[in-house]
ROKOLSE-113148 format. One record per residue (C-alpha): x, y, z; residue number from 0; residue in one letter; chain. Coordinates in Angstrom, 2 decimals. Layout:
[atom [X; Y; Z]; NUM; a; A]
...
END
This chain:
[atom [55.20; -118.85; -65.73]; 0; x; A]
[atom [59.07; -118.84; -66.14]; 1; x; A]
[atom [61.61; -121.54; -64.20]; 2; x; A]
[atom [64.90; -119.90; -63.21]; 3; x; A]
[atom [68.13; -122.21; -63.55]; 4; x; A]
[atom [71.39; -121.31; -61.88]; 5; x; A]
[atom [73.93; -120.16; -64.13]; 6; x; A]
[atom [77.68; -119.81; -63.31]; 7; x; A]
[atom [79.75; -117.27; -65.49]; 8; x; A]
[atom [82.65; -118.56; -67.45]; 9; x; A]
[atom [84.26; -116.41; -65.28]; 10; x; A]
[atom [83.56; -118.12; -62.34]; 11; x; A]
[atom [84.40; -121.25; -63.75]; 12; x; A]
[atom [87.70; -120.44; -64.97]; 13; x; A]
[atom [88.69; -119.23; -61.02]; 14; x; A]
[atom [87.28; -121.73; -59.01]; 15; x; A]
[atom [87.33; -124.96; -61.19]; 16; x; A]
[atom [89.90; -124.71; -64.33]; 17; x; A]
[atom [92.30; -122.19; -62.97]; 18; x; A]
[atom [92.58; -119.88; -65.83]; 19; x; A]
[atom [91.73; -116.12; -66.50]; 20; x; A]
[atom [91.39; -115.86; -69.89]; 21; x; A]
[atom [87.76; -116.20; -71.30]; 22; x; A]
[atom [89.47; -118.12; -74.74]; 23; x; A]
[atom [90.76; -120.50; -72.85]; 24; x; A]
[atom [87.45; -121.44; -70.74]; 25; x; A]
[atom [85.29; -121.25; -73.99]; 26; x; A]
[atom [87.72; -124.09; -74.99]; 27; x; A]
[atom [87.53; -126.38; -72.03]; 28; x; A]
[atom [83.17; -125.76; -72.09]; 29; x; A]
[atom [83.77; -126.99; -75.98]; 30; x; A]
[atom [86.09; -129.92; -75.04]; 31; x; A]
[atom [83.72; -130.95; -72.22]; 32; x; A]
[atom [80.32; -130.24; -74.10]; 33; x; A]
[atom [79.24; -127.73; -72.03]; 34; x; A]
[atom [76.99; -124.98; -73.88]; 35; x; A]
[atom [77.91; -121.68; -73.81]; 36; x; A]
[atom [74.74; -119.41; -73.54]; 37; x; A]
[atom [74.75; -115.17; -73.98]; 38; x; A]
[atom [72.51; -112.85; -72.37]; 39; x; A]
[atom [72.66; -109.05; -70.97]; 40; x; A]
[atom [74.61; -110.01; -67.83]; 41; x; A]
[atom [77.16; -111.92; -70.42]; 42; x; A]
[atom [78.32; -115.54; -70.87]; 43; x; A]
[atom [77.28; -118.18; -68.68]; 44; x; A]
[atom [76.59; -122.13; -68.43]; 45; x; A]
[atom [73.69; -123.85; -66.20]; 46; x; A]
[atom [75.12; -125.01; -63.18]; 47; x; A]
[atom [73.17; -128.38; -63.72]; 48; x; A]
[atom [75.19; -129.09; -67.08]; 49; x; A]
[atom [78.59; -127.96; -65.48]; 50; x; A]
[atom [77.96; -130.54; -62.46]; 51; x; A]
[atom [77.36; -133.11; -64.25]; 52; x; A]
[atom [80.56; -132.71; -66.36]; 53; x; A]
[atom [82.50; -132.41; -63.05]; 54; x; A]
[atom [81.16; -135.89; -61.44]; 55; x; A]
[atom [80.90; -137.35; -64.77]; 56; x; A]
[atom [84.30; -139.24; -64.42]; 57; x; A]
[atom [82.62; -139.93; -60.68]; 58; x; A]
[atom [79.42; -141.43; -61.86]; 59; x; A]
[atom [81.29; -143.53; -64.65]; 60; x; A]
[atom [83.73; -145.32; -61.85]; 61; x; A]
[atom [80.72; -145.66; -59.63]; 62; x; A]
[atom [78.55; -147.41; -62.48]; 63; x; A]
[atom [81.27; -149.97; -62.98]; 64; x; A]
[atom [82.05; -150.90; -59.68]; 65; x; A]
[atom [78.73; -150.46; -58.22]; 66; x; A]
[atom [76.51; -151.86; -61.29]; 67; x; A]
[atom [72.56; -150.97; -60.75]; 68; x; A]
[atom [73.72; -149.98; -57.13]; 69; x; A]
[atom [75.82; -146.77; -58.24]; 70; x; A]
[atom [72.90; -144.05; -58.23]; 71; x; A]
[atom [72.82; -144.91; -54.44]; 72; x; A]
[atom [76.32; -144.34; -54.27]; 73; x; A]
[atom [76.09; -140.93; -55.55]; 74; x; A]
[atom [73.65; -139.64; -53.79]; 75; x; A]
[atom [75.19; -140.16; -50.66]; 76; x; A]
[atom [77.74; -138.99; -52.39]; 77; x; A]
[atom [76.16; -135.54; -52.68]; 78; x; A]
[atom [74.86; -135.80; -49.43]; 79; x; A]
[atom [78.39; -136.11; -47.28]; 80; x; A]
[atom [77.25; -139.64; -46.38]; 81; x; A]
[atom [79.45; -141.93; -48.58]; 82; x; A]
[atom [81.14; -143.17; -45.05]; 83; x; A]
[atom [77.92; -144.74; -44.31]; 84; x; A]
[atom [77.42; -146.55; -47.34]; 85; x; A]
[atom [81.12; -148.31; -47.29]; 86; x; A]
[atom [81.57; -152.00; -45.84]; 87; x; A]
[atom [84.68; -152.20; -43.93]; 88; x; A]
[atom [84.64; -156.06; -44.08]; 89; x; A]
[atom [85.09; -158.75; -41.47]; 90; x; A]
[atom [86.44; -157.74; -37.95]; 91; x; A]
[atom [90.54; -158.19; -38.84]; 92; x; A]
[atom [90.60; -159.53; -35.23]; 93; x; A]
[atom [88.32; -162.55; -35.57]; 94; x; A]
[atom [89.65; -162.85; -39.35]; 95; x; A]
[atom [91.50; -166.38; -40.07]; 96; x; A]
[atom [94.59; -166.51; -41.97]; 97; x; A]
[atom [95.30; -169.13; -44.38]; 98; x; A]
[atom [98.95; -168.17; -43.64]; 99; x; A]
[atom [101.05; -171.18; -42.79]; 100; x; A]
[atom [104.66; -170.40; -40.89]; 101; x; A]
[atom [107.92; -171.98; -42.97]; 102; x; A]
[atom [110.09; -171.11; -39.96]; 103; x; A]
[atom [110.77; -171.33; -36.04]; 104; x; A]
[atom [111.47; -167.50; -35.98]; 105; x; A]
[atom [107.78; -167.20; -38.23]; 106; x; A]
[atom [105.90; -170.26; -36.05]; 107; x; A]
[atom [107.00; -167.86; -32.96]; 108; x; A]
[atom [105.35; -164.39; -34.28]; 109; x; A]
[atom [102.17; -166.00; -35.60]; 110; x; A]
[atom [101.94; -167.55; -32.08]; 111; x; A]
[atom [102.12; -164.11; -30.24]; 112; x; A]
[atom [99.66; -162.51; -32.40]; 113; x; A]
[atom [97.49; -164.71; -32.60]; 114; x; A]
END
């Protein structure tokens, strides 16, 4: 019984997420970000897993502090294209009261007509 993983090339990393062509240069970003580098017959690739989760790590970190215990629900409508849904707008800025008081007649007048 053998379990496949998706692998993306270093190649294919260095187009579509670094920017860069040369294969040094990749192998150094992979190092900086902890990302094994693993060899076979088709050549050098990572696990697509691994590489994901060094792309939303700085994601998941600002999620977990603003969020708390709440932040894996975050991300996975995150993942999902349904972060809109999860997001509280707030109070209704209509019905919303102000704890503005007007210093002036020209003030006193505007808070009147928008109110």
């Amino acid at each position: 019984m053998y379990f496949y993983l998706d692998r993306t090339s270093l190649k294919k990393i260095g187009e579509e997420i670094i920017n860069k062509k040369d294969l040094r240069t990749i192998r150094r970003w992979c190092k900086k970000n902890h990302l094994l580098i693993f060899k076979d017959a088709s050549g050098e690739f990572v696990y697509t897993a691994d590489l994901d989760l060094v792309c939303d790590g700085p994601l998941i970190l600002r999620l977990k502090q603003k969020y708390g215990n709440g932040w894996l629900e975050y991300y996975k409508a995150y993942l999902n294209g349904e972060l809109l849904n999860m997001l509280d707008f707030g109070t209704d800025t209509k019905n919303a009261k102000s704890d503005y008081i007007p210093k002036g007649q020209f003030a006193s007048r505007i808070s009147r007509k928008s109110a």
